[in-house]
VEXLUM-845464 format. One record per residue (C-alpha): residue in three letters; x, y, z. Coordinates in pm, 1 decimal, decimal comma, always signed. Each point is the difference from the previous one (the first is absolute). Example, Ala and Ser with C-alpha at 12.3 -4.5 7.8 and 13.67 -1.06 7.14 Angstrom:
2
NODE   aa         x         y         z
NODE  ala   +1230,0    -450,0    +780,0
NODE  ser    +137,0    +344,0     -66,0
***
This chain:
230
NODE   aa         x         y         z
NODE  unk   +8225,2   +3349,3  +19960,1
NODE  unk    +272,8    +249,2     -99,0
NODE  unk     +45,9    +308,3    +192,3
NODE  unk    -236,0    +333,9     -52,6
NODE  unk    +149,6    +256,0    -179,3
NODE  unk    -210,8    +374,8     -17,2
NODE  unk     +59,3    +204,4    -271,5
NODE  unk     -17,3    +405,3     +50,4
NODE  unk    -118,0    +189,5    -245,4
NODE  unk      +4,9    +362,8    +122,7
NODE  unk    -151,6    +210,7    -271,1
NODE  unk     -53,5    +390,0     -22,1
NODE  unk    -145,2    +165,7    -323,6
NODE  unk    +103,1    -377,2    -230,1
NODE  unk    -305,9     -16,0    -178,5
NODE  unk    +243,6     -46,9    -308,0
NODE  unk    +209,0    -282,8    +104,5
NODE  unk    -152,2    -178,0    +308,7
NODE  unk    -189,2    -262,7    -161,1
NODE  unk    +336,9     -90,7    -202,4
NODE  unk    +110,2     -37,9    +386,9
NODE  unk    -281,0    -157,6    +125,3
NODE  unk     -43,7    -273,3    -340,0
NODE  unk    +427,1    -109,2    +123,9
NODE  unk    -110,2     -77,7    +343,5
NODE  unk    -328,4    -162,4     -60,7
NODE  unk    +203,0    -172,5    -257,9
NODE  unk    +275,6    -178,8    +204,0
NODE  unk      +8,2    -331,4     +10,3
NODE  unk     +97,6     -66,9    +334,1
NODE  unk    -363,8      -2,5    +127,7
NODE  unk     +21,5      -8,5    +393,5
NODE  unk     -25,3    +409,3      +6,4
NODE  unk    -239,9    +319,0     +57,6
NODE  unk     +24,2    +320,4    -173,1
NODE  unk     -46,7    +327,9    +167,5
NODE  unk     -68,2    +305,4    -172,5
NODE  unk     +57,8    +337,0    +222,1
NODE  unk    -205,8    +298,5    -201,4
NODE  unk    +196,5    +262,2    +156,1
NODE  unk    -248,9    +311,0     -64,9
NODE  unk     +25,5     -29,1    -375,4
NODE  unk    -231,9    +256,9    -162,9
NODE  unk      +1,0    -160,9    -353,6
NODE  unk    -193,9    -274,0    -107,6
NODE  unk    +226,6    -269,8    +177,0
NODE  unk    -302,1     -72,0    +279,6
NODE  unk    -205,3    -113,5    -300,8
NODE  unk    +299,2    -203,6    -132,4
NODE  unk     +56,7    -143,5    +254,4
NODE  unk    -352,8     -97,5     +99,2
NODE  unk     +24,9    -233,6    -289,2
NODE  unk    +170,5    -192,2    +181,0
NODE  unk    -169,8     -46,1    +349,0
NODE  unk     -77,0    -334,4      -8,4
NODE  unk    +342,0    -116,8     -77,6
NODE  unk    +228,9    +253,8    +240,5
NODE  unk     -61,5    +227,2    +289,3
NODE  unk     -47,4    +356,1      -2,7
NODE  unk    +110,2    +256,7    +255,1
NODE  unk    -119,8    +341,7     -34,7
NODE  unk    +178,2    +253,4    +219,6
NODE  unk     +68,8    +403,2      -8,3
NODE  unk    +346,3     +56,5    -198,3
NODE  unk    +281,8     -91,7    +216,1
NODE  unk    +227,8     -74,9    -235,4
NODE  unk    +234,7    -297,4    -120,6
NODE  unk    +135,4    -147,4    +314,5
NODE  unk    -273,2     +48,7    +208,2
NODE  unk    -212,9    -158,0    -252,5
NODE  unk    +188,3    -313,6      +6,2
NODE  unk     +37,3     -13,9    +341,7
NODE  unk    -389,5     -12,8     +23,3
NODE  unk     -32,4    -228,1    -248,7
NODE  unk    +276,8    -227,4    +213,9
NODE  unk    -234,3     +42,6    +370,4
NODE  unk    -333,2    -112,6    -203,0
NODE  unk    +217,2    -312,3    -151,5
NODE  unk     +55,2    -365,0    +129,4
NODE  unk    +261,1    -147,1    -258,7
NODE  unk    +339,1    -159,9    +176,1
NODE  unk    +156,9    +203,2    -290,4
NODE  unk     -64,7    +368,9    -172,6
NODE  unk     +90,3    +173,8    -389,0
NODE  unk     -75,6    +385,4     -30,0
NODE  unk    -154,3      -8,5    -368,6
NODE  unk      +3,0    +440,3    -101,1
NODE  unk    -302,8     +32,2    -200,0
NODE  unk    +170,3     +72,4    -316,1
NODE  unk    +272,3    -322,5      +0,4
NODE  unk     -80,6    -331,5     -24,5
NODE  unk    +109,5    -343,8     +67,2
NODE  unk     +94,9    -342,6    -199,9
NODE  unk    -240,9    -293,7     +22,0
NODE  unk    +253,1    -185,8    +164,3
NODE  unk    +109,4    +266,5    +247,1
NODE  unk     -81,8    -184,0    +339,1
NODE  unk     +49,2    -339,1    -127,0
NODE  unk    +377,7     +34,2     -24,2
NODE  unk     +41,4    +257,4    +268,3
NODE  unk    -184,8    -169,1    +263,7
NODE  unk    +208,9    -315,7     +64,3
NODE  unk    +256,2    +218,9     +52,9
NODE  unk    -142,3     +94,6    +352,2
NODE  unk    +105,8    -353,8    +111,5
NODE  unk    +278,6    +134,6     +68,2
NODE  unk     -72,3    +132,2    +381,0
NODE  unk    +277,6    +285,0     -90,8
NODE  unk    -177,4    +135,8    -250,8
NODE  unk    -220,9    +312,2     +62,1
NODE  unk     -60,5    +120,5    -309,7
NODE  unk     +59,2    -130,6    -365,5
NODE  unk     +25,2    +188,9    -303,5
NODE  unk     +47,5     -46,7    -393,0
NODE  unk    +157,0    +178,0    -297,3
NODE  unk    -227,5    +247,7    -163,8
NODE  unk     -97,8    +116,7    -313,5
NODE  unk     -51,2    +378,4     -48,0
NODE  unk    -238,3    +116,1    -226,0
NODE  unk    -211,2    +262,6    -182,3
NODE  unk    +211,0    +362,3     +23,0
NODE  unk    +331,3    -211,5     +33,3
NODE  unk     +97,0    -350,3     -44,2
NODE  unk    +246,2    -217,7    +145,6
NODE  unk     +66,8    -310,3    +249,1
NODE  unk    +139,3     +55,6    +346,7
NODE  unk    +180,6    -269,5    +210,7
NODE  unk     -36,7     +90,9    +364,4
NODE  unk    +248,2     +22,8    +251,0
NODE  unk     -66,4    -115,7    +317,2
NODE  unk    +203,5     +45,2    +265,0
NODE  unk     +21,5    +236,5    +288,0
NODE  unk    +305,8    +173,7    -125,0
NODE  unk    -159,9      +4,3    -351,1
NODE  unk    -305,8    +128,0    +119,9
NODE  unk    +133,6    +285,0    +186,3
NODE  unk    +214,8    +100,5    -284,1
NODE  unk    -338,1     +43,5    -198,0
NODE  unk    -303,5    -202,0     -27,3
NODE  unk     -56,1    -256,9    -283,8
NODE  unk    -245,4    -225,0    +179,6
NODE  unk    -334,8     +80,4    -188,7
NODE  unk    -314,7     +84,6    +215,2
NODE  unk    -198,5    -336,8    -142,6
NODE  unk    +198,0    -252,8    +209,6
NODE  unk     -99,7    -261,6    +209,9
NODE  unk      -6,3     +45,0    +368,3
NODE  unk     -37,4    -219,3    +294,8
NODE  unk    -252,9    +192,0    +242,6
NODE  unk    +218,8     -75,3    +303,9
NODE  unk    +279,1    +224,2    -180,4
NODE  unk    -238,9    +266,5     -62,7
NODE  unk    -160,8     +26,6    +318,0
NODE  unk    +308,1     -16,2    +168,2
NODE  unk     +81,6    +310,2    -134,1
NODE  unk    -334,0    +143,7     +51,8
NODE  unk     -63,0     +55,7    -377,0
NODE  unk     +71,8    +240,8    -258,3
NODE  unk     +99,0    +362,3    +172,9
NODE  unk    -196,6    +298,8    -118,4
NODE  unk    +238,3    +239,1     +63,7
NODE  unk     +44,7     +37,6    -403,1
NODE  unk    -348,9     +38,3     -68,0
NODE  unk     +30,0    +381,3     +15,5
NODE  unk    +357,6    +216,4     +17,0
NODE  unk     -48,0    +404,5      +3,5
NODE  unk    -366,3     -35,2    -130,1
NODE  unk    +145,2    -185,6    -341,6
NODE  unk    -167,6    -352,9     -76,9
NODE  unk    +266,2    -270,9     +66,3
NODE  unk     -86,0    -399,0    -159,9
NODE  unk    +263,6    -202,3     +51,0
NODE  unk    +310,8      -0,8    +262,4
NODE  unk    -202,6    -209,8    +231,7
NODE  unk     +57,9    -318,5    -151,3
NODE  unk    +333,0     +57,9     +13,7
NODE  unk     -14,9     +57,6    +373,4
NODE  unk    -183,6    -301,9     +56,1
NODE  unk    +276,0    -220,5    -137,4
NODE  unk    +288,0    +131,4    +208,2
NODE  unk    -231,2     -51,8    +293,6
NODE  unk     -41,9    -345,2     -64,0
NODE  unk    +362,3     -54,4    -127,2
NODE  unk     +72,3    +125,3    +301,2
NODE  unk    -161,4    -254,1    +234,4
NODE  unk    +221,8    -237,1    -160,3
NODE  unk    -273,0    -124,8    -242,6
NODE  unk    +154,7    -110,2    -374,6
NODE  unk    -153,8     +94,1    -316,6
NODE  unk      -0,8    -288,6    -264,3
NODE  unk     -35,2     +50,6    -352,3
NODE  unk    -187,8    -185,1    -334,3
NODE  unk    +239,3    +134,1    -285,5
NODE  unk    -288,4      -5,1    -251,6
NODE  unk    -197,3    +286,4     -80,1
NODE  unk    -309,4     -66,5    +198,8
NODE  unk     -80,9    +377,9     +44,9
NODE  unk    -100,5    +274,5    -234,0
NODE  unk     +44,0    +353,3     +86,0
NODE  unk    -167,8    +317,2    -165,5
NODE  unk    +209,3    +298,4     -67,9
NODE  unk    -221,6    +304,3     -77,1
NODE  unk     -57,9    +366,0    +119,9
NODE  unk     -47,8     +37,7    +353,5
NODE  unk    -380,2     +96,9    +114,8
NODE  unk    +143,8    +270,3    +242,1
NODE  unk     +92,9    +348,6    -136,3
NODE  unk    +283,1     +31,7    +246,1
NODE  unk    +221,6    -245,0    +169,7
NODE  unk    +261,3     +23,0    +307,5
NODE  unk    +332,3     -16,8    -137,1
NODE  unk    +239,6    -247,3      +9,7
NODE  unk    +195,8    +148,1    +271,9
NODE  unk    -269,6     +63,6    +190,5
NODE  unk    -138,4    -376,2      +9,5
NODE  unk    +338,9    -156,4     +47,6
NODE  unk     +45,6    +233,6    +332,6
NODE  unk    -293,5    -141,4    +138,9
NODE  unk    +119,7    -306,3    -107,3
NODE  unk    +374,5     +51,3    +176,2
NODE  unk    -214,7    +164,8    +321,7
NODE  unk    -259,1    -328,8     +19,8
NODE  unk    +332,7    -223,2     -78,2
NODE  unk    +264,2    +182,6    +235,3
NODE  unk    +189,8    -356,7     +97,7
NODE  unk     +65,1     -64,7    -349,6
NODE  unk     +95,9    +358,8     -99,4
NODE  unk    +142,3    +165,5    +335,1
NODE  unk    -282,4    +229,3     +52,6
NODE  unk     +63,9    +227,5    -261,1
***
């Protein structure tokens, strides 16, 4: 049998979008995987939404903790050799793990990516870049990539050190900080150059967010080897 692969969903407030989520992982057709869907104190309808689906995924209900710690939660009540963060409002091709997966043979290989498709507010398609010197330059490694669980809990998971900056809601930086952890370590990131990936672009839920500056100093201060501790 191939190897497990768990697929996060961590969803606050989707009731909108997470059964488009959902629908792409059920959907795969790489079938040796479980789904895991982390209600992270939504106070919409997503509970009901998602309790369409019991029978076909699990469903975590927990106090809002926010993005990272929601997938690391839904990573410590998982068992697949291999995990994708799925946001609640993206979604995935049918034929996502079937031509990421074999390339884990590659004992190297900690995490595996694709080029995505942007969509709804904006469009486009982005081609990752992958390396360490890449990725500390800026990241372009979406959050919806395959990764072998020995890389992530070598590195002890996603940080939550973004989850809140001077009281302002912060969503994202902590994927970013994930991959120079692992690139790091000396793990590689491989890539599928097809568009495997689909990424929605609309208005943030959060009235405020951290700036810029402020997220990439936490960045540079979790990161000081690869940015001399400024």
């Amino acid at each position: 049998m191939r190897d497990k692969v768990s697929i996060i969903i961590p969803c606050f407030n989707g009731q909108d979008f997470v059964t488009t989520a959902i629908l792409s992982a059920l959907n795969q057709t790489y079938e040796n995987k479980e789904i895991i869907v982390v209600n992270d104190g939504s106070t919409d309808r997503t509970p009901y939404v998602i309790d369409g689906f019991r029978y076909q995924v699990q469903i975590i209900t927990q106090e809002n903790a926010g993005l990272a710690a929601s997938r690391n939660n839904g990573v410590a009540r998982s068992s697949g050799e291999f995990l994708l963060m799925l946001d609640d409002d993206d979604k995935i091709d049918a034929s996502y793990l079937e031509k990421t997966v074999p390339l884990m043979a590659d004992p190297k290989v900690g995490v595996v990516t694709t080029n995505f498709r942007q969509f709804g507010e904006l469009g486009g398609l982005i081609e990752p870049k992958v390396t360490l010197a890449d990725e500390k330059a800026g990241n372009t490694i979406p959050v919806c990539s395959l990764i072998r669980r020995e890389a992530f809990l070598q590195v002890s998971g996603y940080t939550t050190r973004f989850q809140e900056l001077n009281g302002l809601a912060v969503t994202s930086y902590e994927d970013w900080s994930l991959w120079l952890d692992i690139l790091k370590r000396g793990w590689q990131v491989a890539v599928v150059r097809e568009p495997l990936f689909y990424y929605r672009v609309k208005p943030p839920r959060w009235k405020k967010e951290a700036s810029v500056e402020s997220l990439c100093g936490i960045i540079r201060s979790l990161h000081p080897d690869l940015y001399g501790g400024t």
